[in-house]
N, C-alpha and C positions, 0 to 999 in steps of 0.2 A: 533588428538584432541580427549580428551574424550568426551563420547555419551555422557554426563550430561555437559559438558561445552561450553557455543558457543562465538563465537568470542566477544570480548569484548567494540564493538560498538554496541549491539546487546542487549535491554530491552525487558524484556517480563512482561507483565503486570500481575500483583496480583490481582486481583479484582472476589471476588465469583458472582458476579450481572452479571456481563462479560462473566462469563463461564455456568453459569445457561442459557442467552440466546442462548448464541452459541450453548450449546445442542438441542436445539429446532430449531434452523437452520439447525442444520445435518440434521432432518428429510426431507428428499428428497419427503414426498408427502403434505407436507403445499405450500400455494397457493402463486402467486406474490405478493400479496398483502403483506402475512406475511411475504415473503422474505425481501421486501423493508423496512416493518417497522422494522423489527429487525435488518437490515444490518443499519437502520438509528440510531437506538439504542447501537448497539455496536461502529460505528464511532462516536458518542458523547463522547459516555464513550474514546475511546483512543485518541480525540482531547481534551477535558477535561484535562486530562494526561500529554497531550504533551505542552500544555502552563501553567502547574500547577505551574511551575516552574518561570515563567515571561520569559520577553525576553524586553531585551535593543535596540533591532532595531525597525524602524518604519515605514520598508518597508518590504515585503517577497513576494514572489511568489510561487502561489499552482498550482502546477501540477494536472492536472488530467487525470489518465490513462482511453483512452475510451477500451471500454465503460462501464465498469461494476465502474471504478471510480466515475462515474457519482454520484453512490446512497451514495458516502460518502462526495461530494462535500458541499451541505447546510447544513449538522451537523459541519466539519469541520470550513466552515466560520462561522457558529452560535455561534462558542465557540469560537474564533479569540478574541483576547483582542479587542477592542474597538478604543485604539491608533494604532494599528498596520494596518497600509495601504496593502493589501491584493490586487496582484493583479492573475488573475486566467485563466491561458493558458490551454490546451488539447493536447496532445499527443494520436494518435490512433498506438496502435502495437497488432497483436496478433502471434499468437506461430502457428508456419505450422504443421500442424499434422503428417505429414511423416518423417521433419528432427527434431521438437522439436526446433528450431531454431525461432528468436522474427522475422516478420517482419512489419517493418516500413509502415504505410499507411498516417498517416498525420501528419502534424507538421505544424504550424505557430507560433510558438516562434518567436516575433518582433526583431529586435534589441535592447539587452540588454539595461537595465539603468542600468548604475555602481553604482548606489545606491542601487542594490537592490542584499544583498548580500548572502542569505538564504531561498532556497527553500525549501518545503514542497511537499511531493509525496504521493499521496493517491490511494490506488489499494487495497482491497480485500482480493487478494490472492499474495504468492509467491511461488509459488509451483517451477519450476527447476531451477529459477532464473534469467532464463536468459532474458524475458521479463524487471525484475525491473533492468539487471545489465544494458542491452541498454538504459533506463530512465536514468541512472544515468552519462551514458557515455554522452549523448545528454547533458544532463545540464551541466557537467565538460565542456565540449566542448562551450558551451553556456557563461558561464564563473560566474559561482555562486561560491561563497568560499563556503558555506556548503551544507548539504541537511537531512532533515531530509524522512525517510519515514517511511507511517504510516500505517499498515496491520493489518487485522482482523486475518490472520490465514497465516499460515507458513510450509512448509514443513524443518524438521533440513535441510536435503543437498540442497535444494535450497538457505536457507536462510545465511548457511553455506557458500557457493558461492559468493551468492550477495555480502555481507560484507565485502568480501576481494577484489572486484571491486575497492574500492576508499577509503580505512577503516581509512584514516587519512581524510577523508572531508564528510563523512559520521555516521549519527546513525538513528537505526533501532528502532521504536518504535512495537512490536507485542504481540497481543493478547493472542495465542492458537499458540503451535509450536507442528504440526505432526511428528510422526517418518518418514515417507517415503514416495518414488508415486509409482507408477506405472508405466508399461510400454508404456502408452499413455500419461505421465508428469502430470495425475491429482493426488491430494493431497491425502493420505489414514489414514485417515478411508476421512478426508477431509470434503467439500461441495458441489461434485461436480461443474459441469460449471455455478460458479455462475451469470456468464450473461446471459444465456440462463434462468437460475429460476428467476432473478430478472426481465424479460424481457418476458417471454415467447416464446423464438424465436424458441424453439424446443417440 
């Protein structure tokens, strides 16, 4: 695949307001506060985006990857059309720092409603991918016909990855797409661990 072309479920949002804040996010020494409010400002802007379009169903379920999905959770529903019944689960995964590898810590996905045929995934970041491709495999499994997910920031070969997980029942709504990570799987130039900034845990 060329380095300018990504898979073709795969949007990357035009917007200068979008990219003007994200640069202000890179900066690694602004405080939780500004983290939250701009991580709240850039998921407006690409939930905005992501229903610009409408939608004919009148049910969906949002994913929200813990824990750093958290901070895009209430912009997301805040821009949710009005008719659309919104219902809103949590998946907790994070990435093992030795193998790079998602693992699994909580899940209480109910027993599906068949009416509800289009999820939504809201996570941050996708930097090696394999965090969002386990999300997406849980939901295939779960039994959604599509899935939309929706990032703030990208690494190409992570997101390059993901895409091809399930590329006929998925599309990727993203922000800002990095060229690379590093060998510890964070994003480069990136945002570092944006749960630890959004949270303070470190």
């Amino acid at each position: 695949m060329s380095k300018d072309v990504l898979p073709s479920n795969v949007r990357v949002l035009s917007s200068p307001a979008f990219a003007a804040k994200l640069a202000i996010l890179r900066d690694r020494s602004i405080k939780p506060r500004a983290v939250r409010k701009l991580t709240a400002e850039l998921s407006t802007i690409l939930a905005a985006e992501a229903f610009s379009a409408g939608s004919t169903a009148s049910k969906a379920a949002l994913i929200v990857v813990l824990r750093a999905g958290l901070a895009m959770q209430d912009p997301f529903l805040d821009q949710a059309p009005s008719d659309l019944d919104v219902f809103v689960y949590h998946l907790g995964l994070f990435r093992d720092t030795v193998t790079l590898e998602p693992v699994e810590y909580y899940n209480k996905l109910p027993t599906r409603d068949r009416s509800i045929k289009h999820a939504y995934i809201v996570d941050p970041l996708i930097a090696t991918g394999g965090t969002a491709a386990a999300t997406i495999n849980i939901l295939r499994s779960w039994g959604v016909e599509h899935i939309t997910f929706l990032s703030i920031l990208a690494s190409r070969v992570g997101l390059e990855q993901v895409a091809n997980t399930w590329p006929e029942g998925t599309d990727f709504l993203v922000g800002v797409v990095d060229e690379d990570i590093d060998e510890k799987g964070y994003i480069v130039p990136g945002l570092g661990d944006i749960g630890d900034r959004l949270y303070r845990t470190k």
